[in-house]
C-alpha positions in Angstrom: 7.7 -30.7 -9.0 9.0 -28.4 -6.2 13.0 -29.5 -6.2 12.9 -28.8 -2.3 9.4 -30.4 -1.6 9.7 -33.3 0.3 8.6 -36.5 -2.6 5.5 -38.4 -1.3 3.7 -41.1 -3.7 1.4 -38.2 -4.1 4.1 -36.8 -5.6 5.4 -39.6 -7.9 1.9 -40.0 -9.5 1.6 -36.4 -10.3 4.6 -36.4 -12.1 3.6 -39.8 -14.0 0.5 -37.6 -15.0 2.7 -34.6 -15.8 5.1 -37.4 -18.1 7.7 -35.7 -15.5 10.5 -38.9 -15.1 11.4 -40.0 -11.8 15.0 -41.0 -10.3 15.8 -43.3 -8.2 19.3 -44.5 -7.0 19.9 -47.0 -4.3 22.2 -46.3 -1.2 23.5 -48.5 1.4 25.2 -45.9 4.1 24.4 -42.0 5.5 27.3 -40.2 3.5 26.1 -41.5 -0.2 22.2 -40.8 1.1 23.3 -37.5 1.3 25.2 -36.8 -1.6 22.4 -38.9 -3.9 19.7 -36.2 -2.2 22.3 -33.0 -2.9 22.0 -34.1 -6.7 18.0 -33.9 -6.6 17.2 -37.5 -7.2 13.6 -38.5 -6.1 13.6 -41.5 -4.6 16.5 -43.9 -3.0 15.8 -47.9 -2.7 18.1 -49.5 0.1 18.2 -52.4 -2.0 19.3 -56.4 -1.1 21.5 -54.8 -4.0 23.8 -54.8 -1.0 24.4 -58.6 -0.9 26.5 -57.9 -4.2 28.0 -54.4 -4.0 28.4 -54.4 0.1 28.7 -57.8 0.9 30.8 -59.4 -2.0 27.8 -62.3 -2.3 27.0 -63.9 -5.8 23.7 -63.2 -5.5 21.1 -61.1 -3.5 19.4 -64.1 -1.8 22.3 -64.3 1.6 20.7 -61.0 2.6 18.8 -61.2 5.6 16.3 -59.2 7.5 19.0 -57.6 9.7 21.3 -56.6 7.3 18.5 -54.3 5.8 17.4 -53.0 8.9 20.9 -51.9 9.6 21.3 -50.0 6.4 17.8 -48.5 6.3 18.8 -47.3 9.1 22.0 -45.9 7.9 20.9 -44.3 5.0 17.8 -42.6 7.2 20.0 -40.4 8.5 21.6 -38.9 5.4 18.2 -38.2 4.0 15.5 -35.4 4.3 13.8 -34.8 0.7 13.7 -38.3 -1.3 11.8 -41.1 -0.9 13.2 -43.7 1.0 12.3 -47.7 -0.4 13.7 -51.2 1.4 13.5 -54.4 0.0 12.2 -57.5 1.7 14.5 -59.8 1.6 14.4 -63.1 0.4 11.2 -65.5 1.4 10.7 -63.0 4.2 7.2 -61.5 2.7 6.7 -65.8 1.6 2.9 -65.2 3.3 1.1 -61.9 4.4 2.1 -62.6 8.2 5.3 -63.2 7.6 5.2 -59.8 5.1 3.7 -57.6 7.8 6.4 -58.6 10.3 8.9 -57.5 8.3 7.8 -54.4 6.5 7.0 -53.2 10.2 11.3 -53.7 11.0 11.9 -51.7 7.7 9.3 -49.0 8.1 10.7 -48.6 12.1 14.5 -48.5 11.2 13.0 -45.4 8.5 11.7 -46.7 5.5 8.9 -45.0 3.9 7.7 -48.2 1.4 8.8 -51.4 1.1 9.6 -53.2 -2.3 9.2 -57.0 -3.1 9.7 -59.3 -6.0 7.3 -61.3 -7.9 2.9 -62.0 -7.8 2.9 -61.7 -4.7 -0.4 -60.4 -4.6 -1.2 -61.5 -1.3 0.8 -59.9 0.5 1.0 -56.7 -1.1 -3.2 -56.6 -0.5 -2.5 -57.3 3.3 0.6 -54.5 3.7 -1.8 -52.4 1.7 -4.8 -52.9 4.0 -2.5 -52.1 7.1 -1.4 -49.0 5.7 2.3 -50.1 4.3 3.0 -48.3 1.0 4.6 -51.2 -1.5 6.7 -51.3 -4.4 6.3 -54.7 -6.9 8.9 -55.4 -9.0 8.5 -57.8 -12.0 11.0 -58.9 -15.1 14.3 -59.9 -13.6 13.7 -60.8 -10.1 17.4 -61.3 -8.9 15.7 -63.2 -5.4 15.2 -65.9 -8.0 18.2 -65.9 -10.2 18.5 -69.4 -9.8 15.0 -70.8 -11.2 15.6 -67.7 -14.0 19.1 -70.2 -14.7 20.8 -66.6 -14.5 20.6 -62.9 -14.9 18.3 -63.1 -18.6 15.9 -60.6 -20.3 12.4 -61.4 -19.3 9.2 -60.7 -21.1 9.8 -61.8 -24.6 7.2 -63.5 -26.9 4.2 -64.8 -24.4 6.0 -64.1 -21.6 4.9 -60.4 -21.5 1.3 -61.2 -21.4 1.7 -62.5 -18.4 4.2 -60.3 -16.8 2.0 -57.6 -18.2 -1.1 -59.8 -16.2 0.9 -59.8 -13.0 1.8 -56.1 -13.1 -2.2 -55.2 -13.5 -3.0 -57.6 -10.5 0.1 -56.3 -8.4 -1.8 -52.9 -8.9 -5.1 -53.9 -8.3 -3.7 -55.4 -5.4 -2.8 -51.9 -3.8 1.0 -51.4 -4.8 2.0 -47.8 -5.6 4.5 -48.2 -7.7 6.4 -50.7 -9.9 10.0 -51.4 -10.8 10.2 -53.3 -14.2 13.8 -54.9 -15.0 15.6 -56.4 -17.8 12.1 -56.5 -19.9 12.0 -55.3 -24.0 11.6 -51.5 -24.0 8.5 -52.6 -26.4 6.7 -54.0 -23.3 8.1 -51.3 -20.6 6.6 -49.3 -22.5 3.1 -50.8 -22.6 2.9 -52.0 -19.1 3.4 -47.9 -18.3 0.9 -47.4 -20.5 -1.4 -50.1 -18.6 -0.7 -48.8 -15.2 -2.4 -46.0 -13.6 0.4 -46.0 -10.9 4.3 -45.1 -12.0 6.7 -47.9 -13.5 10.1 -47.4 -12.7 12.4 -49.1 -15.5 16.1 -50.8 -14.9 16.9 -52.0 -18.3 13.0 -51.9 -19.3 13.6 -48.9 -22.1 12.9 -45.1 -22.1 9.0 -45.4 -22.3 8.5 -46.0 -18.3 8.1 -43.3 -16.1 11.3 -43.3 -14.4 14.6 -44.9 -14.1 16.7 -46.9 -11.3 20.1 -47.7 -11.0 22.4 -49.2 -8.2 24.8 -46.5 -6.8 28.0 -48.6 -8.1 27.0 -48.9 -11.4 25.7 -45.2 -12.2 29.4 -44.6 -10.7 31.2 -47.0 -12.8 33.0 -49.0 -9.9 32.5 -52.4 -8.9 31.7 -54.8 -12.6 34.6 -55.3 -15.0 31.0 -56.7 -16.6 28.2 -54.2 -16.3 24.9 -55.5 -18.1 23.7 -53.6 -20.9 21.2 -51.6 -19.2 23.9 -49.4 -17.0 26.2 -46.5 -18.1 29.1 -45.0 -16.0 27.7 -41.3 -15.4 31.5 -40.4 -13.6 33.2 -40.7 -16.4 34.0 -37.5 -17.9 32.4 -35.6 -14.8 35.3 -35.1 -12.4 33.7 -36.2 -9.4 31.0 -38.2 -7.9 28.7 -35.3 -7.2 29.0 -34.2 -10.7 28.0 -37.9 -12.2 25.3 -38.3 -9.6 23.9 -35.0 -11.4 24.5 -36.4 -14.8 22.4 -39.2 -13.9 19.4 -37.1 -12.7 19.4 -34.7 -15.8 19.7 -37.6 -18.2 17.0 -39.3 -16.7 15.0 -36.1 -16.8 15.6 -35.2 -20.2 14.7 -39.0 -21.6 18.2 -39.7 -22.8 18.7 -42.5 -20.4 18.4 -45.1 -21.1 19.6 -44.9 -25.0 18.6 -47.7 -27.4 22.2 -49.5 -27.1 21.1 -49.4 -23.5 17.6 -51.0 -24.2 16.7 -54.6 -25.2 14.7 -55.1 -28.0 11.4 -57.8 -28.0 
């Protein structure tokens, strides 16, 4: 892929059908957007990521519609080249209406797709039909952390078939892409395979076609706790821009995430 070409879901695709991996970082502000798109990483998710990392919550489920508005916004204007993701917030894409209403504040304050959690096929047919690129994201939902009884690996045993189920309909339904988390890197691996459209994994293994991590963790602040899945890509750099760059070449040359970093089925 041109390193200067501006990344399109065009663009994501080809490289899923050129086994080129795809990056992805999250960003909450304009000075971080810019110094995630100086290191060459394809695609940045304003994630609800923020309720934790921004916001000092517990959880991501606080964040509202506003708060994501306000930092799509910010992190619009540090970015040219990448990609630029939101999540819906928490029971704001609950029906179709209720999902178009929202996706149309996040696509307005800049965002080029909207993600959301869960089989919520629905609405991701509606947003689809209107034109609204979507994201899915299946495994570990963090929206639903308390009826998961906690941050746990998902997908083991019987599970997967039916995660692997709801990744098929999400994609029938119209989404364009698909974040995996916290799943076996046995059954990351086969729901890539499955998929015609790219899987981005976050703890789901190196056999997905790209990777995602939240800002704070690739730079090894904020978690005297980090989960399995997440390595600090500052350490041993020298500075910020240096571990941001670590991160992309890692995830291009398939050595993130290792198997200490990967759960097994």
């Amino acid at each position: 892929m041109n390193q200067g070409a501006k990344v399109t879901l065009r663009a994501l695709a080809a490289m899923k059908s050129e086994r080129q991996p795809i990056s992805m970082l999250t960003a909450y502000d304009a000075t971080f957007a810019g110094e995630i798109e100086r290191a060459g990483v394809d695609c940045v998710l304003v994630g609800d990521s923020l309720g934790n990392v921004i916001q000092g919550r517990q959880s991501t489920v606080p964040v509202t519609l506003d708060d994501m508005v306000y930092h799509v916004g910010c992190v619009r204007r540090g970015l040219s080249r990448p990609l630029l993701l939101a999540d819906l917030p928490f029971l704001r894409y609950a029906d179709p209406a209720m999902a178009v209403e929202s996706s149309r504040a996040l696509m307005q304050a800049g965002a080029e797709m909207v993600k959301l959690e869960g089989a919520a096929v629905e609405s991701v047919a509606r947003l689809t039909e209107l034109g609204v690129p979507v994201c899915g994201h299946l495994g570990l939902t963090p929206q639903s952390v308390h009826q998961l009884s906690g941050y746990r690996v998902q997908g083991r045993g019987e599970d997967g078939k039916r995660l692997l189920a709801e990744a098929r309909a999400l994609a029938d339904a119209g989404c364009a892409l698909l974040v995996l988390e916290c799943v076996p890197t046995s059954l990351g691996s086969e729901v890539a395979a499955a998929l015609e459209i790219p899987v981005i994994g976050i703890g789901a293994g190196a056999g997905v076609d790209g990777q995602v991590l939240v800002l704070h963790d690739a730079l090894g602040i904020g978690s005297a706790h980090p989960p399995r899945f997440v390595r600090d890509f500052v350490a041993g750099t020298g500075s910020i821009q240096a571990g941001l760059r670590a991160f992309v070449a890692a995830v291009r040359a398939r050595e993130f995430p290792s198997a200490d970093e990967s759960y097994g089925g």
